[in-house]
C-alpha positions in Angstrom: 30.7 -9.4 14.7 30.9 -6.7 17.0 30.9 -2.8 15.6 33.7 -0.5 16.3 32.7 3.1 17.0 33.6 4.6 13.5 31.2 2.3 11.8 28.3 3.9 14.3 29.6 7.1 13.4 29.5 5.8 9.2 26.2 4.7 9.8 24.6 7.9 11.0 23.9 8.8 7.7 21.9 6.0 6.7 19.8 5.0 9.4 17.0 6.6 11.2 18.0 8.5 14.2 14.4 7.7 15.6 11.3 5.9 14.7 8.1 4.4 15.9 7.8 0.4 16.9 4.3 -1.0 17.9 5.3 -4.8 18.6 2.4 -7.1 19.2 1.2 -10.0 21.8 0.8 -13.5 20.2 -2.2 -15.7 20.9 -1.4 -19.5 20.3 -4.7 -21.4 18.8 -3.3 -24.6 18.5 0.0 -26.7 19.7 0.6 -24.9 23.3 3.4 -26.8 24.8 5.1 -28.7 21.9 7.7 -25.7 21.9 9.4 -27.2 24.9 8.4 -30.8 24.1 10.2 -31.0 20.8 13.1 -29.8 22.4 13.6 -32.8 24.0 14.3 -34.4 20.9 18.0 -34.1 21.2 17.5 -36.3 24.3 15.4 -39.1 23.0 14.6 -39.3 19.2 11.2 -41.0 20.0 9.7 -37.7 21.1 7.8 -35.7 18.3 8.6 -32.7 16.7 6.4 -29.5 18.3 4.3 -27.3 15.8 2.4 -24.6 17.1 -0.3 -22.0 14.9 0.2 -18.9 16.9 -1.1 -15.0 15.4 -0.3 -11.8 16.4 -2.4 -9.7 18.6 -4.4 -6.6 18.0 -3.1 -5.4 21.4 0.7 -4.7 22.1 3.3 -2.2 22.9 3.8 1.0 21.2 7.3 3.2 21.6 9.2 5.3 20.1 13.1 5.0 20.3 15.7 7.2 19.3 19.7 7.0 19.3 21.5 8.5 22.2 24.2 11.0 20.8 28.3 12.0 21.7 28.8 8.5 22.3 26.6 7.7 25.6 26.3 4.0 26.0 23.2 4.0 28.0 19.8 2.3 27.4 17.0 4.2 28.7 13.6 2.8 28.7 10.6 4.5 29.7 7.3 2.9 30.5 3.6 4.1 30.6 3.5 4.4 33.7 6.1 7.1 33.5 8.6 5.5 35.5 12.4 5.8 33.9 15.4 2.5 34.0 18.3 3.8 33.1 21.0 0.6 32.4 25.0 1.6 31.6 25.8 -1.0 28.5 29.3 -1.4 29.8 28.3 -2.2 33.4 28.1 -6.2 33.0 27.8 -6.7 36.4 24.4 -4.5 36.9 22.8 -5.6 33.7 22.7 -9.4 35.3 22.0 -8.4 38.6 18.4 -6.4 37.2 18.1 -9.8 34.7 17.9 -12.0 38.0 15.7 -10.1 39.6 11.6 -10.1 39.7 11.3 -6.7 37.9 9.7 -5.6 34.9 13.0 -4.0 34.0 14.4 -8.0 34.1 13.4 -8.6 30.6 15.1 -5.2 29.3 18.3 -6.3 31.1 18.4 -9.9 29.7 17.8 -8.8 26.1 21.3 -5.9 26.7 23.3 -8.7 27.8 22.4 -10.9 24.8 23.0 -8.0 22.7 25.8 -7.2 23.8 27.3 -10.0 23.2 27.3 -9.9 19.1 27.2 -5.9 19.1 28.4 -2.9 20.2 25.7 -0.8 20.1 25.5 3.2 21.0 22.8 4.6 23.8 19.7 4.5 23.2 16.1 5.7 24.6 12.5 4.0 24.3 10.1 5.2 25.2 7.1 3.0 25.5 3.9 5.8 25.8 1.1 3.1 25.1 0.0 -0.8 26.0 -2.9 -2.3 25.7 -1.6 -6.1 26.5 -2.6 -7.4 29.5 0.7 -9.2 31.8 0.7 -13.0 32.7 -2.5 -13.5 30.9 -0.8 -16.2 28.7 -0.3 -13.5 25.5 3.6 -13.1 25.8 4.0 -9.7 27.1 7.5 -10.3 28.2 8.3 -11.8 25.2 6.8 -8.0 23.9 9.0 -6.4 26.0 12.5 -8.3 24.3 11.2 -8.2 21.0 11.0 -4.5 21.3 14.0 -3.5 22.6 15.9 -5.9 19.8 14.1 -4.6 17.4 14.8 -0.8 18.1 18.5 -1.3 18.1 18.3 -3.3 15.1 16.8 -0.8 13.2 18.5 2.1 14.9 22.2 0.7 14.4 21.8 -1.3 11.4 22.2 -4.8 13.0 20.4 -6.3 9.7 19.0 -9.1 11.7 16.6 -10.9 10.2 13.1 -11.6 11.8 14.7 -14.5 13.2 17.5 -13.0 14.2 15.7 -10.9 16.1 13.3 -13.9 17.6 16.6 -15.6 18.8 18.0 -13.1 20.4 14.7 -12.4 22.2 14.3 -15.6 23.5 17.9 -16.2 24.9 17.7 -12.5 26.2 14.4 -13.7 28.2 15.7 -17.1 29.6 18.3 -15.1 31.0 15.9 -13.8 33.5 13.9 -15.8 36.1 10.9 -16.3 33.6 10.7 -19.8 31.5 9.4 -18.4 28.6 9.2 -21.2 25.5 10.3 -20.9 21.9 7.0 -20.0 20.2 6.9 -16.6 22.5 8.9 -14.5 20.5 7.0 -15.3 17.5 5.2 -11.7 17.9 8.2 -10.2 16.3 6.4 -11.6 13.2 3.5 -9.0 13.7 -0.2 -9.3 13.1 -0.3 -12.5 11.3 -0.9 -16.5 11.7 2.5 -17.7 12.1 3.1 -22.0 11.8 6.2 -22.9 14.1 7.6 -26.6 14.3 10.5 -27.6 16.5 13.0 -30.0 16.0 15.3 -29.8 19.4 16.7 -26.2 19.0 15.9 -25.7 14.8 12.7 -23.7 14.2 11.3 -23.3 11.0 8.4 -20.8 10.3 5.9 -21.0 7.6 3.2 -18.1 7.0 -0.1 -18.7 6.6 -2.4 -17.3 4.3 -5.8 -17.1 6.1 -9.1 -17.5 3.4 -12.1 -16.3 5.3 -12.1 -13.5 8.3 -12.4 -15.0 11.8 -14.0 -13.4 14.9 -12.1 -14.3 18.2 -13.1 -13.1 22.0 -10.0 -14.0 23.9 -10.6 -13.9 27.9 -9.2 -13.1 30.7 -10.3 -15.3 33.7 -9.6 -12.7 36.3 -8.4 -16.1 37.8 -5.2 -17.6 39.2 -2.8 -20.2 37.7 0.9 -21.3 38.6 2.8 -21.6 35.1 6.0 -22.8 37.0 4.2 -25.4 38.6 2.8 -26.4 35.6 5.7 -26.4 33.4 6.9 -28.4 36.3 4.5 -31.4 36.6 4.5 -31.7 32.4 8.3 -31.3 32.4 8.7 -34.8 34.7 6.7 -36.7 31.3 10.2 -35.9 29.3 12.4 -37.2 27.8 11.2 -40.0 28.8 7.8 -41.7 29.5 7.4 -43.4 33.1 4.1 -44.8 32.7 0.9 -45.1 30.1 -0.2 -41.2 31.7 3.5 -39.7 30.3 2.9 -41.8 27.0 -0.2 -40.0 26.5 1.0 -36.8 27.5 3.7 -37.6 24.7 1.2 -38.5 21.7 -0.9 -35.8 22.8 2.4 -32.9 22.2 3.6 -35.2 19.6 1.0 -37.1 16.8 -1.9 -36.0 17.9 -0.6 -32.6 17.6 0.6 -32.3 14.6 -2.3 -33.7 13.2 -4.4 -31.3 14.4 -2.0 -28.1 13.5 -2.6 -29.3 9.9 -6.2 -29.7 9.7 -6.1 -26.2 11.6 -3.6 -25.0 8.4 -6.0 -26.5 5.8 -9.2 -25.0 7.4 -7.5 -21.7 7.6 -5.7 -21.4 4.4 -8.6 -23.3 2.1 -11.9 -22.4 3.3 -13.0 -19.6 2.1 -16.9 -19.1 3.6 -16.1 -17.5 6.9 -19.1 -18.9 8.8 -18.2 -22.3 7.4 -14.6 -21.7 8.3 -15.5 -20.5 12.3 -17.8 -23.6 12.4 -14.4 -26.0 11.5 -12.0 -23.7 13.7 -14.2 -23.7 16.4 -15.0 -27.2 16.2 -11.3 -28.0 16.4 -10.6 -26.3 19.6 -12.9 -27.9 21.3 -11.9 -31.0 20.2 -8.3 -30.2 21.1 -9.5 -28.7 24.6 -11.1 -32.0 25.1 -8.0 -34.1 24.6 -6.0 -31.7 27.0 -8.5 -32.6 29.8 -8.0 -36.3 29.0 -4.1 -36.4 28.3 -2.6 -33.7 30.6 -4.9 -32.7 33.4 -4.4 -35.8 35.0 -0.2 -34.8 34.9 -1.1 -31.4 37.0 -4.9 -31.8 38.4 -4.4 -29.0 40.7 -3.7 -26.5 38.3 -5.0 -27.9 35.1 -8.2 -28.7 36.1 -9.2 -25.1 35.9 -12.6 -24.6 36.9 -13.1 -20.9 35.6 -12.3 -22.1 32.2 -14.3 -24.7 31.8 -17.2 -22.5 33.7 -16.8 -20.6 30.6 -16.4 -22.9 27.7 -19.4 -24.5 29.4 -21.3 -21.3 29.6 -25.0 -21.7 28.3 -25.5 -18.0 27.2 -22.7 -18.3 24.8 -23.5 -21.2 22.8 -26.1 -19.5 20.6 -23.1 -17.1 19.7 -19.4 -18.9 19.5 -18.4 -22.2 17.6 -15.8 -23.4 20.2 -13.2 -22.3 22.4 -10.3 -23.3 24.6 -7.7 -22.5 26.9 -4.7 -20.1 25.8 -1.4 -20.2 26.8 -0.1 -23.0 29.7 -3.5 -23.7 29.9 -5.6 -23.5 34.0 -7.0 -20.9 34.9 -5.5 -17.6 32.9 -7.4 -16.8 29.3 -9.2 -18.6 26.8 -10.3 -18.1 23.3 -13.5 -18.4 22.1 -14.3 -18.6 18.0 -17.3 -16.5 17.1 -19.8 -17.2 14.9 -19.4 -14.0 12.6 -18.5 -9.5 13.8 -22.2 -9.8 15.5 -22.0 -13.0 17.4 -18.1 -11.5 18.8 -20.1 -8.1 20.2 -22.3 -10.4 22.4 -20.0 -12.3 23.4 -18.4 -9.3 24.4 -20.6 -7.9 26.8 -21.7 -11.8 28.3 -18.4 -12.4 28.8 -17.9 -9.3 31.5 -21.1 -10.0 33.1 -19.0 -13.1 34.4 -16.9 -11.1 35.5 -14.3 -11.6 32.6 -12.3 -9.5 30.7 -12.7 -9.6 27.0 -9.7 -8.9 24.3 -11.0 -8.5 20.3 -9.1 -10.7 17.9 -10.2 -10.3 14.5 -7.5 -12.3 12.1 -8.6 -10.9 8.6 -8.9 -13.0 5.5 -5.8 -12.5 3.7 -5.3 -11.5 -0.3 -4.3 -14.8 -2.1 -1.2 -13.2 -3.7 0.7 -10.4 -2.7 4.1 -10.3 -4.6 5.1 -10.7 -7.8 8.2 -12.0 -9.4 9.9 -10.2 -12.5 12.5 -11.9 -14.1 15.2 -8.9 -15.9 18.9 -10.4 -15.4 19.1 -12.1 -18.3 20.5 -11.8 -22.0 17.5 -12.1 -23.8 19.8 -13.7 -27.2 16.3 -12.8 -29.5 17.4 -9.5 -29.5 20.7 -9.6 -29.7 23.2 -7.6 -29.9 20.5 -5.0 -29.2 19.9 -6.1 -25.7 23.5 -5.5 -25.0 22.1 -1.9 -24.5 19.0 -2.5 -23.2 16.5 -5.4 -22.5 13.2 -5.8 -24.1 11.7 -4.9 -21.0 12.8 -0.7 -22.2 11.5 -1.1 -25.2 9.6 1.8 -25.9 5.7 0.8 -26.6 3.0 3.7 -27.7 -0.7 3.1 -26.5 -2.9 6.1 -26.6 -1.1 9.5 -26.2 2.3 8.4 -24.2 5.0 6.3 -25.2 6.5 4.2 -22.3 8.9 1.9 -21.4 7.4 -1.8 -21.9 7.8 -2.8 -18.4 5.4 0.3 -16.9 2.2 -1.3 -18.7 3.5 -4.4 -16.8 3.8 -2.7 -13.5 0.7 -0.7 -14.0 -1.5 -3.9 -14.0 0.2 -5.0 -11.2 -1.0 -2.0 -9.5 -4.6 -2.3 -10.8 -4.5 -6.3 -9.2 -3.5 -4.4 -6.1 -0.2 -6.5 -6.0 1.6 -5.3 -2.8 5.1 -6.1 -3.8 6.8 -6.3 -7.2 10.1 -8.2 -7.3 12.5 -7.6 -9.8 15.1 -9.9 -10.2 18.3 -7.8 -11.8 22.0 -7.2 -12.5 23.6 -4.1 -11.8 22.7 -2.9 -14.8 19.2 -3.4 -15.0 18.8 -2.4 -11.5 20.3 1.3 -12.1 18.2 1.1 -14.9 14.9 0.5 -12.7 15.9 2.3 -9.8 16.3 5.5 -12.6 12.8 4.7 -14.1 10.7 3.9 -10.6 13.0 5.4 -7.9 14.4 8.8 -9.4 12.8 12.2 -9.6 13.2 13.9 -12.8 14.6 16.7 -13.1 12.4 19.7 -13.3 14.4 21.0 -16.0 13.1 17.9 -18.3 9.6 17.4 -16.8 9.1 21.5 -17.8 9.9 20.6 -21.8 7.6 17.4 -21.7 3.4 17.3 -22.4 1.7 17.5 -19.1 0.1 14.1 -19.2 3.5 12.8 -19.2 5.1 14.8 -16.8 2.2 14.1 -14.5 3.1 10.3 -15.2 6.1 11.0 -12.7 4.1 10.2 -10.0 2.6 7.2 -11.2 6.2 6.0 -11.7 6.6 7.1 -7.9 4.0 5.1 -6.9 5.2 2.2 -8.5 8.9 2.3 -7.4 7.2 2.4 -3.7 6.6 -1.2 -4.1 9.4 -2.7 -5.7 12.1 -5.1 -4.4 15.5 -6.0 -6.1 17.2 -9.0 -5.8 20.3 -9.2 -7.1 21.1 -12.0 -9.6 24.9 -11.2 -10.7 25.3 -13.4 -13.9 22.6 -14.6 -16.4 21.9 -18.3 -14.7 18.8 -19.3 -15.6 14.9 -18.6 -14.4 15.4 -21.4 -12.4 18.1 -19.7 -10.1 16.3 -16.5 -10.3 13.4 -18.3 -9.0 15.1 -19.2 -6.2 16.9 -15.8 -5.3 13.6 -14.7 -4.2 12.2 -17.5 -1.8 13.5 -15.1 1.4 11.4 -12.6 -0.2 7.7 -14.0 -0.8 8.3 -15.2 2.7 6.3 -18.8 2.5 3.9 -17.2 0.3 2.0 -18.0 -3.2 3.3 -15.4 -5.5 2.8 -14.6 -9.1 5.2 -14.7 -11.8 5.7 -13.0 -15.0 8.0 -12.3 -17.6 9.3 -8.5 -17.6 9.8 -8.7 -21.5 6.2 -9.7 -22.6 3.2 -7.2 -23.7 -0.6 -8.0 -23.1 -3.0 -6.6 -23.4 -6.9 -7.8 -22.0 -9.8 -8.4 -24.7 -12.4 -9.3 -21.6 -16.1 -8.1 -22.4 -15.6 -6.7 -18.7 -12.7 -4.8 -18.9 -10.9 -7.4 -16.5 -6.6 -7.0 -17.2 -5.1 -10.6 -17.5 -3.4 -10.2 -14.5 -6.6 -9.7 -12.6 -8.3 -13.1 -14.4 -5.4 -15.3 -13.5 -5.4 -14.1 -9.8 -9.1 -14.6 -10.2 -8.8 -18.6 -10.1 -6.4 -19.0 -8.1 -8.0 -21.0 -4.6 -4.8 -21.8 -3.1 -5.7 -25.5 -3.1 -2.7 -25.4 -6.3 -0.8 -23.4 -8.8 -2.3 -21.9 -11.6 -0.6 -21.0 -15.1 -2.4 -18.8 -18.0 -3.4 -19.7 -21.0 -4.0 -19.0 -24.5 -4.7 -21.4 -27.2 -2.2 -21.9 -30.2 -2.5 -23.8 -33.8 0.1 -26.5 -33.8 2.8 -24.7 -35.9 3.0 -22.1 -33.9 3.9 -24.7 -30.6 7.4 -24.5 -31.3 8.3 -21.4 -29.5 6.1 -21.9 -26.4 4.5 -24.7 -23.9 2.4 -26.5 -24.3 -0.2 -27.9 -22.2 -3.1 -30.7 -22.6 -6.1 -31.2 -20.2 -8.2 -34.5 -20.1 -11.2 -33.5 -18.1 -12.2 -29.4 -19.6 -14.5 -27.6 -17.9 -18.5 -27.9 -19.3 -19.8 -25.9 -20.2 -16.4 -24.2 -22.5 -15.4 -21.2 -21.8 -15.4 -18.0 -24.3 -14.3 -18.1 -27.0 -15.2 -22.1 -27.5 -18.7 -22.1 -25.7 -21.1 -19.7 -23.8 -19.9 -19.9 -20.0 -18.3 -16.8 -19.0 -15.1 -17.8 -18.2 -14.6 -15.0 -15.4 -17.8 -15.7 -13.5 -17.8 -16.1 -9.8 -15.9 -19.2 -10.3 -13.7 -19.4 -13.1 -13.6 -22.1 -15.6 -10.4 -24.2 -14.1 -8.8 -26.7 -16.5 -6.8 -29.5 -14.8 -3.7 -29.9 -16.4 -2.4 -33.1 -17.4 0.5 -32.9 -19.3 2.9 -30.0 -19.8 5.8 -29.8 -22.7 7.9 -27.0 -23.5 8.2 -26.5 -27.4 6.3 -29.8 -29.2 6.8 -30.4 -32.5 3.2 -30.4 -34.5 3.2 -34.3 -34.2 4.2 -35.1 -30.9 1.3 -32.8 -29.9 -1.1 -34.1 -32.3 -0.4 -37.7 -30.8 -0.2 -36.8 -26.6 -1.5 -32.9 -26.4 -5.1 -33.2 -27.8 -7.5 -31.6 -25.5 -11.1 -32.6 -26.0 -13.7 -30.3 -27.2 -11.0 -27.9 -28.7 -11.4 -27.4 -32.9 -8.8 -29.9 -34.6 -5.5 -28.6 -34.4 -5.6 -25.8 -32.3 -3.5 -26.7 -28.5 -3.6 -25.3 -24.9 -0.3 -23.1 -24.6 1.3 -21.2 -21.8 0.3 -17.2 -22.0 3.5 -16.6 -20.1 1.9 -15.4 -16.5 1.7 -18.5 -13.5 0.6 -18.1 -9.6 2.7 -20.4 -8.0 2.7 -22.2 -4.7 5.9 -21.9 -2.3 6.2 -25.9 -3.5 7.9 -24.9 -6.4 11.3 -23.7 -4.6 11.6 -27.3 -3.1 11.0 -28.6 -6.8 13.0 -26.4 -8.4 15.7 -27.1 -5.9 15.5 -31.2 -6.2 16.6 -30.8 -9.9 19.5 -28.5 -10.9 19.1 -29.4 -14.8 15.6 -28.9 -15.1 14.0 -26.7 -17.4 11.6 -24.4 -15.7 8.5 -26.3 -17.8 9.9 -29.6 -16.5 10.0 -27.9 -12.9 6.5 -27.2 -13.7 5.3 -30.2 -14.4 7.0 -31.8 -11.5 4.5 -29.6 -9.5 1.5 -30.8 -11.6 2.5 -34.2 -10.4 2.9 -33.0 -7.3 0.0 -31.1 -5.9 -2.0 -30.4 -9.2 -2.4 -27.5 -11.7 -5.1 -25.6 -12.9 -5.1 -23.6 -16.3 -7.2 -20.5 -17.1 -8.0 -19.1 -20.2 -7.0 -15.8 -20.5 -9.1 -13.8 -22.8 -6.5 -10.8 -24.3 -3.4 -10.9 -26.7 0.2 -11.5 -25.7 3.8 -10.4 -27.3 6.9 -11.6 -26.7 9.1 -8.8 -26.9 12.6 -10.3 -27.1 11.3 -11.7 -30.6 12.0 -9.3 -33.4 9.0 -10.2 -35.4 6.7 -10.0 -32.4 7.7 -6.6 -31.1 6.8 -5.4 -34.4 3.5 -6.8 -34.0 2.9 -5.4 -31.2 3.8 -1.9 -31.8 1.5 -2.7 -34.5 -1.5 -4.0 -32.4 -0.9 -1.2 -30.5 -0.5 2.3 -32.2 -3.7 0.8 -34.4 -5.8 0.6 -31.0 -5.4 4.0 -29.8 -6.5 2.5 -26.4 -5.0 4.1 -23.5 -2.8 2.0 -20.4 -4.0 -2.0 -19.5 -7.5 -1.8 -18.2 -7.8 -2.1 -14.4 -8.4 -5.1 -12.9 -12.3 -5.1 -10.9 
């Protein structure tokens, strides 16, 4: 809803008066086109869904913006080149008349009006002092250009758009000007990153993905010519629907064939994990895809899809020795291509071959990604073990003594997620156990304490700093289950694998090497399926735990039942079979036996999982499920691998096992979790 002025004033106070934006281009490596063509779906149901793999650039536009004070409602935007556009908010009539026109300042004007009509905003300047991204070359610079001015009023007045929010508003702010931008442009307000897009007639859905191996990308510009609108043109009279067998092809070609290959593209990418095997595939797969472009829609547009220069280069002979594949970016003809190089070497030569064509090179390097970023910590709940001593305070608080300092239970946890170099830790609270964190991670003590405390632990302060950094609350206002907790943080892992792991249990690693538990289980996780920890249990002890069984184990066994080193290279994965929360002793002697394994000792869960972004759709299909059952559903699913964790584990909303612990550990005299290597 729109924002009356004494909320802007309100908001002063909590929102950056100015800050620094870098927004990038977007490169699209597979599904140009389908954008539009899926859109034509609400015309004729035949046509195909789009999907699109697009990635951020290295190159973009870098501003700084600040608010405009005492009220001004002018947008001021200032480019490299020096050269000011001032544009009154309130003056309707001017902001379209700069939209229609073939200026620069077009796109600015577009994005104010669509602005303008969900908020009133205050002035505002931006001042754009760098760019690096070449115009009409096919990388979205005007779709740059709206992504940055949304985004610096977003984040200036507290609009609390979402990413998509901001990618909507984008696009309808650039369609109001002359240019016929298409859905997947604005997809550079998602940053440096490999972005999947499918559309389904105006619905978009976005799913990241995680990239295994590093790839090395020349993109090139032709120094050519090409007419967009004329393409656009010739490919638009195919839809909605076909005239003849050339607009079926060009249909299959946006449509099946598309898809298909945007999900080998998503397996290679996301699975394969030896970069030169993985630019061999990628590169393979564009020219493939370039291939079926000249057979399927050159013959739509021949003038302008024929492209000589292109093919000049994807045909070049000096280049083959150095690049896997390549093909055209954007509408295709004669603007840029992008070529896969065989590894950081091969993408310097290709480098300087491509400008003695008389080409301009870009860099594109899209880095391998680290399998698991965030985890998930579970502290809303009543935790009835401990009760009516958790009315005060959950197990998470309880203080534990290892070494010299005494902490609270949950820092050992956080501290190994720090050591696996987890980026974000998620805490799923209640208002209580959020002030509690945000006092813990968030607060400074008071100097007055920190002067009457040892200096190890004062100097622990900052650790607790460091951690607080990286957290994220989400709120969970009554004690509903780990299911809906679960679920609470989908928005947040964004699409992502994330680990999960209960904020009121204790390890504590027993590796030869040193390596924390957190850091084996992370260890086997491939991304092929989810992972859960393990630890192996006698049968009357399976009553408070689940309990898994495994038909085909690893050979040789893994420590402690044979000689492989279980946290090699490749970690001993055991393919679960069968999961069951809480067996009694017969039902797991009769269906849990797990070969190789002394008689009557059972696979059990150590209480840690990485999980796939699958499991919110199976959690979600079953509102009575137990989170076990949810698990297993995901076993039947897409698979699940166990790992032996070699360490100790207590359950600290267990009376008798928080004793043990404390215990374990004030015997030990060992200092924090080891760090993960």
């Amino acid at each position: 809803p729109p924002m009356g002025g004494q909320q802007l004033v309100a908001m002063a106070d909590v929102v950056p008066s100015s800050l620094d934006i870098f927004v990038p281009g977007r490169i699209c490596l597979f599904g140009e086109h389908s954008d539009w063509a899926g859109g034509y779906r609400r015309f004729n149901a035949d046509v195909r869904e789009g999907c699109a793999l697009v990635c951020g650039t290295t190159q973009g536009l870098y501003a700084r913006a600040r608010r405009l004070e005492g009220g001004v409602r002018l947008f001021v935007f200032q480019g490299t080149d020096g050269r000011r556009c001032e544009l009154a908010l309130d003056d309707a009539a001017n902001l379209r008349s700069v939209a229609r026109s073939s200026s620069y300042h077009a796109y600015i004007a577009g994005t104010l009006i669509e602005i303008g009509k969900h908020f009133r905003v205050g002035g505002a300047e931006v001042v754009n002092y760098k760019a690096d991204l070449p115009i009409r070359k096919g990388l979205s610079s005007s779709a740059a250009v709206c992504v940055l001015v949304v985004r610096a009023l977003n984040e200036l007045y507290d609009l609390k758009l979402t990413i998509h929010g901001e990618m909507d508003i984008a696009y309808r702010g650039e369609i109001n000007t002359p240019s016929r931008c298409g859905r997947l442009d604005q997809c550079v307000a998602f940053g440096q990153r490999v972005t999947r897009m499918t559309f389904d007639n105006d619905l978009i859905e976005t799913q990241r993905v995680r990239v295994a191996a590093t790839l090395h990308l020349v993109v090139v510009d032709l120094c050519a010519a090409k007419d967009t609108k004329e393409i656009l043109k010739c490919l638009n009279s195919a839809y909605p629907f076909p005239r003849d067998d050339r607009d079926k092809a060009l249909h299959a070609l946006l449509g099946e064939v598309n898809l298909d290959v945007c999900a080998q593209a998503v397996e290679i990418l996301s699975r394969e994990r030896d970069p030169a095997r993985a630019a061999e595939r990628i590169g393979a797969l564009m020219s493939e895809a370039q291939a079926r472009w000249d057979a399927s829609a050159v013959p739509l547009c021949p003038h302008e899809l024929a492209a000589p220069t292109l093919h000049r280069l994807l045909g070049c002979a000096e280049l083959r020795p150095h690049i896997t594949g390549g093909k055209g970016v954007g509408s295709q003809g004669d603007g840029s291509a992008q070529l896969v190089c065989k590894d950081a070497v091969a993408q310097a030569s290709v480098v300087e071959i491509v400008r003695t064509l008389g080409m301009e090179p870009l860099l594109l390097t899209i880095p391998a990604q680290k399998s698991v970023r965030s985890a998930v910590i579970p502290i809303a709940g009543m935790c009835p073990g401990m009760w009516p001593a958790t009315k005060c305070i959950g197990p998470w608080l309880f203080p534990i003594r290892i070494g010299d300092l005494v902490k609270p239970a949950i820092c050992w946890l956080c501290e190994e997620l720090m050591h696996a170099d987890i980026e974000q830790i998620v805490m799923v609270v209640n208002a209580a156990t959020q002030a509690q964190m945000q006092h813990v991670f968030c607060k400074r003590e008071d100097t007055v304490v920190l002067d009457k405390v040892p200096l190890e632990a004062a100097a622990y302060e900052e650790e607790l700093l460091r951690i607080g950094a990286r957290i994220k609350f989400v709120k969970q206002e009554r004690p509903t289950g780990i299911r809906d907790a679960i679920l609470l943080c989908e928005p947040v892992v964004d699409g992502e694998p994330f680990l999960l792991v209960w904020g009121d249990h204790l390890c504590r690693s027993t590796a030869p090497d040193g390596r924390g538990c957190i850091a084996q289980l992370l260890a086997a996780f491939d991304g092929s399926c989810s992972v859960a920890s393990m630890h192996v249990l006698r049968g009357d002890e399976l009553h408070a735990a689940g309990a898994y069984c495994c038909r085909e184990p690893p050979s040789p066994l893994p420590r402690p039942f044979g000689d492989r080193d279980g946290l090699g290279d490749k970690p001993a994965l055991w393919p679960l079979s069968r999961i069951v929360e809480k067996p009694t002793v017969v039902y797991a002697r009769e269906h849990l036996k797990t070969k190789n394994l002394p008689d009557g000792q059972f696979l059990a869960s150590f209480g840690q999982y990485v999980l796939t972004p699958s499991i919110f759709a199976t959690l979600r299909a079953n509102e009575r499920q137990h989170f076990t059952e949810a698990l297993d559903s995901l076993r039947q699913q897409e698979g699940l691998n166990g790992i032996l964790i070699e360490g100790v584990r207590w359950d600290l909303g267990s009376s008798t096992t928080y004793i043990e612990a404390l215990q374990a550990q004030a015997a030990s005299g060992e200092g924090a979790p080891p760090p993960a290597k």
